[in-house]
N, C-alpha and C positions, 0 to 999 in steps of 0.2 A: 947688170945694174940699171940700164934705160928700162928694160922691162919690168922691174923693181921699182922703181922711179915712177915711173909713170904710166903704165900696165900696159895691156896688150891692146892695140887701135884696135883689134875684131872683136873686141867684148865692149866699145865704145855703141851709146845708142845711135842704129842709124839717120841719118842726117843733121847729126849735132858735131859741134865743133866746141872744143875746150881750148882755155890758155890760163895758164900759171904766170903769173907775175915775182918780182920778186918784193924786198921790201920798200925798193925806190920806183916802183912800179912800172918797172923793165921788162918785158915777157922773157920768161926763162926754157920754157915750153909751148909752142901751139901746136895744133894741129892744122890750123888754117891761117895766113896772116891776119891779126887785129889793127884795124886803119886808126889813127894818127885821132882823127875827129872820137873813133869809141873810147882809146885810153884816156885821151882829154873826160869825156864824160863820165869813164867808168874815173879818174882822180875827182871826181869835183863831189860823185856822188858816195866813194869810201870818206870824202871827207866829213859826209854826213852821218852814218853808219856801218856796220861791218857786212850789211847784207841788205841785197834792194833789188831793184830789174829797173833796164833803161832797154830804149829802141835806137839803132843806129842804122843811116844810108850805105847800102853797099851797091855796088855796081847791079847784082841781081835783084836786089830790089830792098826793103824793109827787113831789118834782121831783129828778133826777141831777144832779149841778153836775159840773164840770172847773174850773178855773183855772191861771193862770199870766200871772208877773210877765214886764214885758216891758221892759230896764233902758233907758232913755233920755236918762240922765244924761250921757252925754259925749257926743253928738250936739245933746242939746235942752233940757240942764242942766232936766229937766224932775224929777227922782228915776225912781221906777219907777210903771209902768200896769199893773196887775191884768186882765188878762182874763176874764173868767166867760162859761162857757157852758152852758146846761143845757136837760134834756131833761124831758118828761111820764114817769113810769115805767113807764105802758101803752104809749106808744111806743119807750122804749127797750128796754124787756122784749120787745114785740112777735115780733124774731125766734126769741126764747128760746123764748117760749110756743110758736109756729109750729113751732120743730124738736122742742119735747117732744110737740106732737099728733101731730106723726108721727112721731116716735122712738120711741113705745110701743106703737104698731100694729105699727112695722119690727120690735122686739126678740121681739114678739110669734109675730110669723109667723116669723123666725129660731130661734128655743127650736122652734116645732113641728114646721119643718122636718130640726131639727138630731134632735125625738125620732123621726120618720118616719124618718128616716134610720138612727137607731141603732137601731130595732125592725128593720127592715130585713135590718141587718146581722146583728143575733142571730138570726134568725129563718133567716139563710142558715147561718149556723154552726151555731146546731141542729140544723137539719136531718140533715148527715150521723150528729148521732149518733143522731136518732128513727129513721135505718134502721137505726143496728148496735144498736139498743135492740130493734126488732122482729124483728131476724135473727135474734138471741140469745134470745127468746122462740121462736122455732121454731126453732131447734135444744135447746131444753129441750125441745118437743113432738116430738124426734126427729127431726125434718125438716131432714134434713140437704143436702138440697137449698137451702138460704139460701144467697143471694149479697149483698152490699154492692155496690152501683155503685162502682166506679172511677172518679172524679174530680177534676180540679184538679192542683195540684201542693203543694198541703199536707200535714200533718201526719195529715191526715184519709184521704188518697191510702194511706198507706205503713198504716195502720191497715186499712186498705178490705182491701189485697192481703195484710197476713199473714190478717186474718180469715175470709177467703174459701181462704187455702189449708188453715187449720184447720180449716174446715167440711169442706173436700174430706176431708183426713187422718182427723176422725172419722168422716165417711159409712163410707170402707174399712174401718177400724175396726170399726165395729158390723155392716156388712154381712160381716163375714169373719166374726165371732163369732155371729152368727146364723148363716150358713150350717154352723160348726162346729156351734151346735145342734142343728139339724133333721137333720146327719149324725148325730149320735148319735142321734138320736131313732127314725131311719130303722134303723140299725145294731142296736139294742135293742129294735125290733121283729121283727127276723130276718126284715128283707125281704131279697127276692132283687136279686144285683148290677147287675142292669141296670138297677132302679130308681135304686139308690145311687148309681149312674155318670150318671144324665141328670143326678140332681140334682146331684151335683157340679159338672157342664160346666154346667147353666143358672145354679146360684150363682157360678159362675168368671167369666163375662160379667160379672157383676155387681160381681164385685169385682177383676178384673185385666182391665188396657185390653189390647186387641189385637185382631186381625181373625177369627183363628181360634184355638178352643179344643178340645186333645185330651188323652182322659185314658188310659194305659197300664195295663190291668190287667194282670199275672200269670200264667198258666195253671197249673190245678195246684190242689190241694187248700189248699196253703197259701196 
């Protein structure tokens, strides 16, 4: 009948303690003694309703309570049985603490991974523009020979291709005005025209693409 009653203690959860009350809130059953201070609390708080959770001082330290009434009056005209169950707070905290010692190590390596990742990134995306930052440094040193890598299919892609064919356009540019110099220069010295005419063909290479360059002079005084 006790095991009928009130079942078997090795199929109870371990480190839980239960008590049955009766209906004048007298414990009819524990498993562990409930102190004088919890039934005070556990009366004041069935006065409020038939199921709640209260904390009580034990000697071991902070104890979790549960309860709940369990009505018996039309089967066993008995009123109603308060059930109380409660826990040690190191045991019931137990898996709390458990998932914050390593939920702070996890958040930890997540934040560093998350900033590894985002230097990463910046680091990719700078980059195209630390080449058109140095290109553009040499084409201030005149060096019109700077190219930008062509890559990707971004913003950075269509950047890459017009700067590189501005580079092209100033090189001809200043190579065609140089070459206009050194004509004059050559002209205003009153060299003879066969001079005038290599240099023209050799500056022509330089500044119009093709296979072959000829230059037509005039015959004649004029």
């Amino acid at each position: 009948a006790y095991a009928a009653l009130w079942g078997d203690p090795d199929e109870r959860p371990f480190g839980t303690h239960f008590c049955v009350l009766d209906h004048a809130r007298r414990p009819l059953h524990c498993s562990a003694p409930l102190p004088e201070a919890a039934l005070a609390t556990l009366s004041t708080r069935l006065a409020a309703g038939p199921a709640g959770r209260f904390e009580f001082a034990e000697a071991g330290g902070t104890q979790f309570a549960s309860f709940r009434e369990i009505f018996v009056q039309s089967r066993f005209r008995a009123g109603s049985w308060p059930v109380v169950a409660w826990q040690a707070d190191t045991f019931a905290l137990a898996p709390i603490v458990a998932l914050r010692a390593m939920l702070v190590p996890l958040i930890a390596i997540t934040l560093l991974a998350a900033a590894l990742l985002g230097l990463t990134q910046v680091r990719r995306t700078l980059q195209p523009l630390q080449q058109l930052v140095r290109a553009v440094g040499r084409i201030g040193a005149r060096d019109f020979a700077a190219r930008v890598p062509v890559n990707g299919t971004s913003e950075f892609r269509e950047l890459a291709v017009a700067f590189n064919g501005m580079s092209e356009r100033l090189g001809r540019q200043f190579g065609a005005l140089q070459t206009f110099a050194e004509v004059d220069a050559v002209i205003l010295a009153q060299v003879d025209m066969d001079r005038i005419a290599a240099l023209v063909v050799t500056r022509m290479q330089e500044v119009v693409r093709g296979r072959a360059w000829l230059l037509l002079l005039a015959e004649g005084a004029g």
